[in-house]
C-alpha positions as CSV (number, residue, x, y, z in Angstrom):
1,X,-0.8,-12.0,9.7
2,X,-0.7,-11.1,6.4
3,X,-1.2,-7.8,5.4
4,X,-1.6,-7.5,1.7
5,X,-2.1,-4.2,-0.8
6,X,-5.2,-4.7,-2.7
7,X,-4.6,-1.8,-5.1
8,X,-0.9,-3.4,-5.6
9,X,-2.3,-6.6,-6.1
10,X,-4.9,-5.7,-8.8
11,X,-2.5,-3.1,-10.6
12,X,0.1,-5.7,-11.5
13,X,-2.4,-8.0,-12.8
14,X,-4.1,-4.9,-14.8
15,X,-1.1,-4.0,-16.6
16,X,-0.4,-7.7,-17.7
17,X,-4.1,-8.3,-18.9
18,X,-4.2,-5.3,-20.5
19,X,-0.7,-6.2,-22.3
20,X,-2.1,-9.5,-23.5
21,X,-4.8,-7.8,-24.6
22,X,-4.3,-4.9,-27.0
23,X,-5.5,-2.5,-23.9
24,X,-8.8,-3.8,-24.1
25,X,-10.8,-4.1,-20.2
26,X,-11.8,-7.9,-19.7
27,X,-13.8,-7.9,-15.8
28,X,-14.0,-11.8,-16.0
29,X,-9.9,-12.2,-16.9
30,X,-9.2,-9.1,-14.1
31,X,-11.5,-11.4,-11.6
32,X,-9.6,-14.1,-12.0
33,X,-5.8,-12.7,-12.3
34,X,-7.1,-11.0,-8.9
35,X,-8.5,-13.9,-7.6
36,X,-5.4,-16.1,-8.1
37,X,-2.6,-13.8,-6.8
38,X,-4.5,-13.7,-3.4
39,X,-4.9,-17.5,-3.1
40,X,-1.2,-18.1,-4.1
41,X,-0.1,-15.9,-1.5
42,X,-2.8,-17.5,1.0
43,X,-1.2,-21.0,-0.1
44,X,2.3,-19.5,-0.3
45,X,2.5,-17.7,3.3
46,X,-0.8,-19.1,5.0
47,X,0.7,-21.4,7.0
48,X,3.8,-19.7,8.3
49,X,2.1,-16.0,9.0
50,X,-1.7,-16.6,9.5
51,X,-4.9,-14.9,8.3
52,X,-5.2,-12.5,5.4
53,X,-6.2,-8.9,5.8
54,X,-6.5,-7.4,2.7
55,X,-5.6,-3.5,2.4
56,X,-7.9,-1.0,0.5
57,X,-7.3,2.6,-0.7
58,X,-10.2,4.9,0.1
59,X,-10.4,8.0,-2.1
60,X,-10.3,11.9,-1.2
61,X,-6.9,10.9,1.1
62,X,-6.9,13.0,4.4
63,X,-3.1,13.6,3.1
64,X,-4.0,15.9,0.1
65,X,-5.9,18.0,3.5
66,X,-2.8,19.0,4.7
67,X,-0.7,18.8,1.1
68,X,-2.7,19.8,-1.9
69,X,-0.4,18.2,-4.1
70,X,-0.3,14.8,-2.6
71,X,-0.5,12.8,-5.9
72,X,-2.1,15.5,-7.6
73,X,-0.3,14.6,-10.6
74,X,-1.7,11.5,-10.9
75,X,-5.2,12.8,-12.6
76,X,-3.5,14.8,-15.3
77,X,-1.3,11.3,-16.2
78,X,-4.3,9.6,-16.5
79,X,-6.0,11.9,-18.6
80,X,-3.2,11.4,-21.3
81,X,-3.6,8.0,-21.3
82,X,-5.0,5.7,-23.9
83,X,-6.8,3.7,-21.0
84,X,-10.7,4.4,-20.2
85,X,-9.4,4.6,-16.4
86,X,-13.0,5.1,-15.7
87,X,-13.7,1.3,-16.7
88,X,-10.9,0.2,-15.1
89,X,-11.3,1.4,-11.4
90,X,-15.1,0.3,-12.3
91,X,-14.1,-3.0,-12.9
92,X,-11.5,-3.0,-9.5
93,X,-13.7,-1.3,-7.1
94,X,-16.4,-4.3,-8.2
95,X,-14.2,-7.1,-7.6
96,X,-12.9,-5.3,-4.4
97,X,-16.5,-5.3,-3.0
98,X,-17.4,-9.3,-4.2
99,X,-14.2,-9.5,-2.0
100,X,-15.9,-7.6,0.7
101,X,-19.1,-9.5,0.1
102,X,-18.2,-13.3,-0.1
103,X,-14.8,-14.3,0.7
104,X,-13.5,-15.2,4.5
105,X,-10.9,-12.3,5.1
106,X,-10.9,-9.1,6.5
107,X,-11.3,-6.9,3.8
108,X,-10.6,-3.6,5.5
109,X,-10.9,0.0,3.9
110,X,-11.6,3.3,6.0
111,X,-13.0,6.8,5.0
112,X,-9.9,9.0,3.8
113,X,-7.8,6.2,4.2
114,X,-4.7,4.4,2.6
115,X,-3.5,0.9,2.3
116,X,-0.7,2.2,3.5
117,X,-2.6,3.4,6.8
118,X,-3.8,0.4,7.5
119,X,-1.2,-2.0,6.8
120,X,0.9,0.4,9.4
121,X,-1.5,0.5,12.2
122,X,-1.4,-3.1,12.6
123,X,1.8,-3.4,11.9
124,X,2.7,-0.9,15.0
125,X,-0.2,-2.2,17.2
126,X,0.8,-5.9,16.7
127,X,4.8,-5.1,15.7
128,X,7.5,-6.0,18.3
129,X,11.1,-4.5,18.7
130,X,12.4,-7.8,19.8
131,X,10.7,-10.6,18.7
132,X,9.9,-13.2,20.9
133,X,8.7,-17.0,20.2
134,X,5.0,-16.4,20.9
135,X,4.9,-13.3,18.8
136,X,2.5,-13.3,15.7
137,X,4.7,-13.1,12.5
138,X,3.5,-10.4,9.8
139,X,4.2,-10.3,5.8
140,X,3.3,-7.1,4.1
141,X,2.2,-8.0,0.6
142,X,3.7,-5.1,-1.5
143,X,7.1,-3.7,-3.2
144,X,6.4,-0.1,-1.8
145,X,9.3,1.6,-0.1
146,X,7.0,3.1,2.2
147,X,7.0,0.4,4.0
148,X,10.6,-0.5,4.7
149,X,10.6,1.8,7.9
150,X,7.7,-0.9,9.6
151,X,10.6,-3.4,9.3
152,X,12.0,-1.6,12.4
153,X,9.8,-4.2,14.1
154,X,11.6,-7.5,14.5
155,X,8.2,-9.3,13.7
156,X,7.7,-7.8,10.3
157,X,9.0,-8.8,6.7
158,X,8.2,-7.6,3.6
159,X,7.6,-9.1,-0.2
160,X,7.0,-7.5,-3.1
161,X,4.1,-9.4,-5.3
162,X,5.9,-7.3,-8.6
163,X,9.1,-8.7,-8.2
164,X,8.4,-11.8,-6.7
165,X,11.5,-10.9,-3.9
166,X,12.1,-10.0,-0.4
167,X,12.6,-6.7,0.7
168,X,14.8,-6.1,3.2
169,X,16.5,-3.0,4.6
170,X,19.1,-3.6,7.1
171,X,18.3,0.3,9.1
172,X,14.9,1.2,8.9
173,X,15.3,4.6,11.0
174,X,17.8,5.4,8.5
175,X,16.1,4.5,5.8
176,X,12.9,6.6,7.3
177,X,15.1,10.0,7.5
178,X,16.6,9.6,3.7
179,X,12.9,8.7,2.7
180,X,11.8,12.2,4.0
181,X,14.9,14.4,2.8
182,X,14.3,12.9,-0.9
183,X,10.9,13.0,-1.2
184,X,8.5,10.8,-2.9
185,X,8.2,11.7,-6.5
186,X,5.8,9.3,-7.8
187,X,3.1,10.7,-4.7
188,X,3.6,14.3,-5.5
189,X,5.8,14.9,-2.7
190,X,9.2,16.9,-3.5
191,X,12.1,16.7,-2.0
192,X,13.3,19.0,0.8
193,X,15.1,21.4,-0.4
194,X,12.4,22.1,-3.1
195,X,8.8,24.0,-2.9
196,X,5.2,22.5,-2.5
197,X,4.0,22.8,-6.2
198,X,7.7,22.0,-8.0
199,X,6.2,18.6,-9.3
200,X,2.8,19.5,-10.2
201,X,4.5,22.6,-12.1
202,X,7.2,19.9,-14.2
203,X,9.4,22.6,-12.2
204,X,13.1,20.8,-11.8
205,X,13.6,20.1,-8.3
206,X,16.3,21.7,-6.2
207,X,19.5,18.7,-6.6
208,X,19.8,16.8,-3.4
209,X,23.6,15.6,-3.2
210,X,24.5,11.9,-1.7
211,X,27.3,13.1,0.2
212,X,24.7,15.7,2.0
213,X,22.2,12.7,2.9
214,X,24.7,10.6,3.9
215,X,26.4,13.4,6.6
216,X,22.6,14.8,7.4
217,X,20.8,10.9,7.9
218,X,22.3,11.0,11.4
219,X,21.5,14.6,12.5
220,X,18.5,15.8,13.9
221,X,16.9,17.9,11.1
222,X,16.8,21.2,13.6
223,X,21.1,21.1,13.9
224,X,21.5,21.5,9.9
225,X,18.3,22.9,8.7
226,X,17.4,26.5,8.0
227,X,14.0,27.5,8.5
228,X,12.6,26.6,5.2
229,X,14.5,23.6,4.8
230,X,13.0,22.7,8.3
231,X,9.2,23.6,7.1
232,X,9.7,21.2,3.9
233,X,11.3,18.0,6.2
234,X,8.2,18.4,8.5
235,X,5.5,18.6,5.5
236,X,7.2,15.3,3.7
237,X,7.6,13.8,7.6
238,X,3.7,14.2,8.0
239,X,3.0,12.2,4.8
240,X,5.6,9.3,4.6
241,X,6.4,9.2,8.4
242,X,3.8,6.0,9.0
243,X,4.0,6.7,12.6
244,X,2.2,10.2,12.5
245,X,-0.9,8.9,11.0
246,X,-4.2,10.9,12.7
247,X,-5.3,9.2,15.7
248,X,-8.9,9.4,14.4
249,X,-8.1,7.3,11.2
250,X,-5.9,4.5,13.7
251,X,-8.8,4.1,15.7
252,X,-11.0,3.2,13.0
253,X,-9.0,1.0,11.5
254,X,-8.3,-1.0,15.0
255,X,-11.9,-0.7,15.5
256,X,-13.0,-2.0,12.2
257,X,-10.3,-4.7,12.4
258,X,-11.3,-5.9,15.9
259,X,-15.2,-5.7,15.0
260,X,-15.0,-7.3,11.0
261,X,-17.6,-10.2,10.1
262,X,-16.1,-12.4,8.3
263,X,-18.2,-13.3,5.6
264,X,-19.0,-17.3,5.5
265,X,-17.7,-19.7,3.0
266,X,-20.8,-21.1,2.0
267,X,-21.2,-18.1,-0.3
268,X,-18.0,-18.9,-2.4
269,X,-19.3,-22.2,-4.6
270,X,-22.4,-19.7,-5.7
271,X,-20.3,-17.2,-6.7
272,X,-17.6,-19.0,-8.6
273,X,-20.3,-20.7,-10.5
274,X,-22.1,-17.1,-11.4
275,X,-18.9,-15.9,-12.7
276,X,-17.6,-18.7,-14.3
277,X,-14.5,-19.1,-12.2
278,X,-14.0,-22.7,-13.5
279,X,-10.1,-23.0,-13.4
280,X,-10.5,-21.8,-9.8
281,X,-13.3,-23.9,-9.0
282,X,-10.9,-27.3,-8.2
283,X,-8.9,-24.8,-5.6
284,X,-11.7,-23.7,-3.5
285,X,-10.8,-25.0,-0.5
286,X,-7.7,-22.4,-0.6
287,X,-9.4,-19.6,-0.5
C-alpha cells in the first residue's frame, strides 16, 4: 500500500513551477507536474507495495476545535505573500477533484480531516509490530516528521518526495515523546514549557535544553512535570500523538476506504486529450 500526501505532492511541484515561472499560476503545467510525480511513484514503488491511496487535507481541521492556534499562523503568512494563494488552492483543489473523478485510486479525504489522519489510520489498522511474510508492505509518500512515530510498525517505511530519500528513525516511541516536549512550530503548536498563543503572538518561546529531553524522553511525563508543564505535554500529545485521533474521524476514514469506487480507466484517454496531457499520453498505461 502506498499511502501518499496529496497536499505534499502538489506543494513541491507548486514552488518549482512557480520558480520557473516568475510566480505566475499555470493550471495546465501544475496538472501535469502533479500528474507525473504520482505516476513515477506508482512506477517506482507499484510493484513492491501495491495500490495507491492518495491522502487529502480537508479544511476547518477538528485540531484547531481543541487548539485555536493549530496553524493559525499560517493565514497571516499567506496574506504577506506575493502569491494570489486564492488561485493557487483554486487550481489544486481542481486537479485534486479530476483525481477524484477519473483516475483508478482511492482518492480519500474526510470532513475535518488531515492527510495526516488518514495516512495513520491505515497505517495502524493494517501496521504490524512484527512483520511477517504475508504482511502487506506500506510506503508513506511524504518528508513529514509526523510520521516517523508510524514507523513503530515493522511493516511501514517512509520517503520523502522533497528530498528524494528515506526516512528512517531507528526509536519511534522515542522519537514520539521528544516530538511532543518540542512542539511543532511550523503547525502552530509550541513547545511545552511555553503557553498556547506564544507563536501566534511572535512571543519567544520558553528555551527547551537537549540535556533536559534527553534525561525526560524516558520518563513518564507525570514523574517530572509540574502541573502546567503537564497541561501543555497533553495539549501537544492530543495533536501530534497519531494514535489519539477521534474515533469518529477513524471510522470514516476505514469506512470510506473499505466502501471507495474506484473510478474506471476508460475515463483517462478523454481526459488527457481535453487537457492536452500529450507528454503523458504515451505513459497511460501507468497510471
Amino acid at each position: 500500500m502506498i499511502l501518499l500526501d496529496l497536499n505534499q505532492v502538489m506543494i513541491s511541484n507548486l514552488m518549482i513551477q512557480l520558480q520557473n515561472n516568475n510566480n505566475e499560476i499555470e493550471e495546465s503545467m501544475i496538472r501535469h507536474m502533479v500528474l507525473n510525480s504520482i505516476r513515477l511513484y506508482n512506477v517506482k514503488f507499484g510493484e513492491k507495495y501495491g495500490e495507491m491511496v492518495i491522502a487529502c487535507d480537508d479544511k476547518n481541521y477538528w485540531r484547531k476545535n481543541i487548539f485555536p492556534y493549530y496553524k493559525a499562523h499560517r493565514k497571516a503568512d499567506r496574506e504577506k505573500s506575493p502569491l494570489d494563494w486564492n488561485q493557487i488552492f483554486n487550481v489544486l483543489n481542481k486537479v485534486r477533484d479530476e483525481l477524484k473523478e477519473t483516475f483508478p485510486w482511492k482518492v480519500i479525504q474526510i470532513q475535518t480531516a488531515e492527510a495526516d489522519d488518514i495516512i495513520a489510520t491505515l497505517c495502524n489498522r493494517f501496521g504490524k509490530t512484527l512483520k511477517a511474510e504475508d504482511d502487506i508492505n506500506i510506503l508513506i509518500v511524504s518528508g513529514d516528521k509526523d510520521f516517523a512515530q508510524l514507523q513503530k510498525y515493522a511493516n511501514v517505511e517512509q520517503y520523502s518526495p522533497v528530498t528524494k530519500k528515506w526516512i528512517r528513525i531507528s526509536n519511534p516511541e522515542s522519537f514520539l515523546r521528544e516530538h511532543i516536549m518540542r512542539g511543532d512550530r511550523g503547525d502552530g503548536v509550541p513547545n511545552f514549557l511555553s503557553a498556547d498563543n506564544v507563536i501566534i503572538t511572535g512571543a519567544r518561546q520558553k528555551p527547551l535544553a537537549s540535556k533536559k529531553i534527553e534525561k525526560w524522553v524516558s520518563l513518564d511525563p507525570r514523574d517530572f512535570c509540574n502541573e502546567v508543564m503537564l497541561r501543555n505535554y497533553k495539549r501537544n500529545e492530543s495533536l501530534v500523538n497519531l494514535a489519539l485521533i477521534p474515533s469518529a474521524i477513524v471510522n470514516q476514514i476505514n469506512e470510506k476506504y473499505d466502501n471507495y469506487k474506484v473510478p474506471s480507466r476508460s475515463g483517462l484517454l478523454n481526459y488527457f486529450i481535453k487537457n492536452r496531457l500529450k507528454l503523458l499520453m504515451d505513459r497511460i498505461g501507468e497510471f
